[in-house]
N, C-alpha and C positions, 0 to 999 in steps of 0.2 A: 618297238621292242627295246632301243637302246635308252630311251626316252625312261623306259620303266625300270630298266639296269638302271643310270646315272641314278633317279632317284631312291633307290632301295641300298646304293650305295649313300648314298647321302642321307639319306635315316639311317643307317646303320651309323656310318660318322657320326650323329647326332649321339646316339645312345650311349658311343662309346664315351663321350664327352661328359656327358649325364653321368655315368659311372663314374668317371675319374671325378669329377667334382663329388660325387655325394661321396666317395672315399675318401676323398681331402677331409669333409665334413665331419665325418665319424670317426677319421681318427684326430680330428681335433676335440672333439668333444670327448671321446676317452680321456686325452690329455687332460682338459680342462677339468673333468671328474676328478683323477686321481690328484692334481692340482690343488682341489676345493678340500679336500680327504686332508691332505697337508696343512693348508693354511688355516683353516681352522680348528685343529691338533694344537698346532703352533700358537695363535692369537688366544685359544683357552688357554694354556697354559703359563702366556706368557706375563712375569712380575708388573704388577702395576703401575712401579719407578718408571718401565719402559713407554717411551711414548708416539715411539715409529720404530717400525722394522722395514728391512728391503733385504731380498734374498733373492740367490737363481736355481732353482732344482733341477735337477738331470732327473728324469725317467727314461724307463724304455722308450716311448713314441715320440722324444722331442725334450721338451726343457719349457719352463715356467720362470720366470720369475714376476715376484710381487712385489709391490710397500701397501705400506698401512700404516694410517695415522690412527692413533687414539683419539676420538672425538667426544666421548663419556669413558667415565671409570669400566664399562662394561660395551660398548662400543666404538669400531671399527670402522674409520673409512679405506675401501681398499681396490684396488689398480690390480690384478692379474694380467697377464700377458703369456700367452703361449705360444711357443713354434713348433711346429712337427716335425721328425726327421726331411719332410719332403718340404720343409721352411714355407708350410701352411701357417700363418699365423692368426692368431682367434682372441681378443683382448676383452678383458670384461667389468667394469666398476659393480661394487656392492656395499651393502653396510652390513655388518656382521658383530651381532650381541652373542658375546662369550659365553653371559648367564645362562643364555635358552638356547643357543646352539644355532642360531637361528637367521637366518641370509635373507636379507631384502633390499628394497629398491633396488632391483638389480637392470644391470644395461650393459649394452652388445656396444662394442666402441669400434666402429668400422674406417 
């Protein structure tokens, strides 16, 4: 019997571990959402003349900051970086065309 205690306590440990990480997850990925909402706001609109930005955003969950090179008249290379309030940190390279709104090659920078 204690044999089946210890382990149902120990899966239980496991699950709770499980949560806390996938909570990490989600609220990094909010982050990052509201982040993406941003930066490209920003790189649409931004004058031509300009030909890198670097910035840090406070949101509610945490803070972002980006750069971005200008790599065509209408594209983007760019470096995101997010922290959560809980200092989850979630980083992400992309290219991002202005003209079409539009995000690709995108990659997880672990």
């Amino acid at each position: 019997m204690s044999a089946l205690f210890l382990h149902a306590v120990a899966l239980y440990h496991t699950e709770i571990q499980f949560f806390e990480e996938e909570k990490k997850w989600y609220e990094a990925d909010y982050l990052m959402k509201q982040a993406l909402i941003y930066v490209k706001q920003t790189l649409a609109s931004t004058p031509e003349n300009v030909s890198s930005l670097t910035q840090t955003v406070s949101f509610v969950h945490g803070q972002a900051t980006y750069r971005a090179t200008r790599i065509e008249p209408d594209v983007w290379s760019v470096t995101v970086s997010c922290i959560t309030n809980a200092q989850f940190r979630y980083d992400v390279q992309f290219q991002f065309n202005a003209s079409t709104n539009n995000i690709s090659v995108w990659r997880e920078v672990y």
